[in-house]
N, C-alpha and C positions, 0 to 999 in steps of 0.2 A: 570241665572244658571251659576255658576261658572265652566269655564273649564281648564282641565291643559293638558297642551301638554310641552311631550319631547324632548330637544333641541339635537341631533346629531350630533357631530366636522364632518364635511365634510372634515377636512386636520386639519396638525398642521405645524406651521409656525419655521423654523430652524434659530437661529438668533446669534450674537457674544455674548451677555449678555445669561449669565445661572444663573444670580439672578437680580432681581428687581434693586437695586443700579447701577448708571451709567445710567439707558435708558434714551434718554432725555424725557422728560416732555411732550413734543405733536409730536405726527405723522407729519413729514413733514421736522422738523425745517434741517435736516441732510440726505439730499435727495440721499448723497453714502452711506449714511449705509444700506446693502444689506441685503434681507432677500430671504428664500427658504421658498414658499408654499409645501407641500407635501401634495397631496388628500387622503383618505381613499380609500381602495380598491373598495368601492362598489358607493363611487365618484370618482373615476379615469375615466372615460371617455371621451378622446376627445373631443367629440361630447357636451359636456356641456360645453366648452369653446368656442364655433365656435362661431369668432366674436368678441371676447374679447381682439384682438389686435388694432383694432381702437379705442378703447380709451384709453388715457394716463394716467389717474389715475382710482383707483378700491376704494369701501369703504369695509371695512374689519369689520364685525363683530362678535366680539372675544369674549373668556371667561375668567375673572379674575382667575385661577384656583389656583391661591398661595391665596388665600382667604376666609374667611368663615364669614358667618350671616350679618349684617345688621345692620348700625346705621340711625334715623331721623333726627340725625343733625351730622357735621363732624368739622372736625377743619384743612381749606387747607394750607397745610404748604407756598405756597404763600402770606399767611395773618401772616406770622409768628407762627403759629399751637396756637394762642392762639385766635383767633374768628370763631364762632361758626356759619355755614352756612349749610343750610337744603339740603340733599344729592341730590333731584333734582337741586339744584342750583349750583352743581357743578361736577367736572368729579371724583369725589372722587371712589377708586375700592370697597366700604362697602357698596354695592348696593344690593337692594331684589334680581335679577335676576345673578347679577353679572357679568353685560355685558358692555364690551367695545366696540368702533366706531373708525373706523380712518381710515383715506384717505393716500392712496400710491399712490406713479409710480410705474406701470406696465414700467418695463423694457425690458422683454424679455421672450419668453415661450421655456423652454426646455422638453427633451425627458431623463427622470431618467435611460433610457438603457434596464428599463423593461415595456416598452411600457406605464408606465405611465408617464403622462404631471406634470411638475411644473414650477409655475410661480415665475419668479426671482421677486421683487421688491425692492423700494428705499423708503428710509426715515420713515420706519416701528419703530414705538416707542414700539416694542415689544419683553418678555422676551421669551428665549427658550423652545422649545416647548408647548407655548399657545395654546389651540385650538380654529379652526376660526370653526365658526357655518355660514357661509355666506359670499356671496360676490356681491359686485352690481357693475354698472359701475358709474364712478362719471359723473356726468351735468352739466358743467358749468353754464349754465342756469338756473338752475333749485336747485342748492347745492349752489351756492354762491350767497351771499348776501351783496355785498358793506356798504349798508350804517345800518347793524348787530349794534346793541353794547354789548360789551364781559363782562360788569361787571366789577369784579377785577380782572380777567383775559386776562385785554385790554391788559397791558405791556407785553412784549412777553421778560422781562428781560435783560441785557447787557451780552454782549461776555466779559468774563476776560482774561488775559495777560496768557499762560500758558509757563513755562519753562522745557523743558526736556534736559537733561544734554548729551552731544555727546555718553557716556560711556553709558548710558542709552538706548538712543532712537536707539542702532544699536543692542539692543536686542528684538528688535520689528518689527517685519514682515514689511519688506517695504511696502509692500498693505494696511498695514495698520495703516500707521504712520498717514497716512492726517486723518482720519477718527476717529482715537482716538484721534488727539489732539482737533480736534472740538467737541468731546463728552467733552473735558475737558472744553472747554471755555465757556458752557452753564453751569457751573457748578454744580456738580452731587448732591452736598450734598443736604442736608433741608436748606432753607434759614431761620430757624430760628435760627441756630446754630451759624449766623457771621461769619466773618471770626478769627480763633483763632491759636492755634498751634497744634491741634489735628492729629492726623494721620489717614487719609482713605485708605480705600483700595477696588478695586472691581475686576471682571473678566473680560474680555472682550478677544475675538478671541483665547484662549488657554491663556493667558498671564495675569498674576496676576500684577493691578496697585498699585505703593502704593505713596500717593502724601499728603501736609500738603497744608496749604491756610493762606497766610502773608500775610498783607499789600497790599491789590487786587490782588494779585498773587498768581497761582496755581503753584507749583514747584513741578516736579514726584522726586520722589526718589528714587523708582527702577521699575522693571519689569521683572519677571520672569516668564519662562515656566512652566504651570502647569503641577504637578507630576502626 
């Protein structure tokens, strides 16, 4: 007998990306980019967190919500978006359920001011306000598996050279210089695009990037405060 049950956001996750472009590609890689858990009112409770500082990383399971319907076969732009691999075979977000997994640092548990708890974390590969349906504690024991093999998603990619122009980078929040330039050097784009002379651009922390990709190098070109 087939059953359905509804999934319920327990929190939504506040993070510097307000659109999908820029985040990097897996949970972890960027372990100071800071994220704010916020619970639902009717999950805010203390008491469901008791305990949840002894361990150092949580697994976070989220909702694709910029998404809609389902494909059985995908094309992961790591493969250069031209082969064709079956959606369980890959983290692709055109899932039936449309459910994401990813592993954080637990950093730090604060007090919102109105008696509810949120949990700060690091290296959350997540767009603003996603909602988390869950959260476990991670097992080193038990979640990792040394000798795994990842398929086409063994290479975890090369850091590229990024240049931000002095004029430039002292328009960008010093908290958050280190942080966006390492978003940059995972490089944000689709890797099937190459490197060309094209102009990107995305948001991050209040601050519009806008950067081209030469000759293995990411050069910004400006940065501005979002209006």
């Amino acid at each position: 007998m087939k059953r359905e049950r509804t999934l319920i956001p327990i929190a939504v996750i506040r993070t510097d990306f307000p659109g999908k472009f820029g985040i990097p590609r897996q949970a972890g890689i960027i372990e100071d980019l800071e994220g704010k858990i916020l619970f639902e009112k009717d999950f805010s409770d203390r008491e469901a967190l008791r305990g949840i500082e002894d361990f150092s990383h949580l697994w976070l399971i989220w909702g694709f919500s910029e998404n809609e319907g389902w494909s059985p076969t995908v094309r992961p732009p790591r493969l250069g978006g031209n082969v064709r691999k079956g959606v369980f075979a890959t983290r692709s977000p055109f899932r039936p359920n449309g459910l994401g997994l990813s592993c954080v640092r637990l950093l730090r548990i604060e007090d919102s001011g109105r008696g509810m708890p949120e949990l700060i974390v690091g290296g959350a590969d997540l767009m603003d306000g996603t909602p988390i349906y869950d959260i476990k504690p991670y097992i080193p024991y038990a979640d990792c598996i040394p000798e795994a093999s990842a398929g086409f998603a063994a290479d975890p990619g090369e850091h590229i050279p990024v240049e931000i122009p002095p004029e430039v980078e002292e328009k960008i929040p010093a908290e958050k210089r280190t942080v966006l330039r390492k978003v940059l050097e995972l490089d944000p784009r689709p890797r099937y695009l190459g490197m060309g002379e094209r102009e990107y651009g995305f948001e991050f922390g209040g601050i519009t990037v806008r950067f081209t990709a030469e000759n293995g190098i990411i050069r910004v070109l400006s940065a501005e405060e979002k209006e």
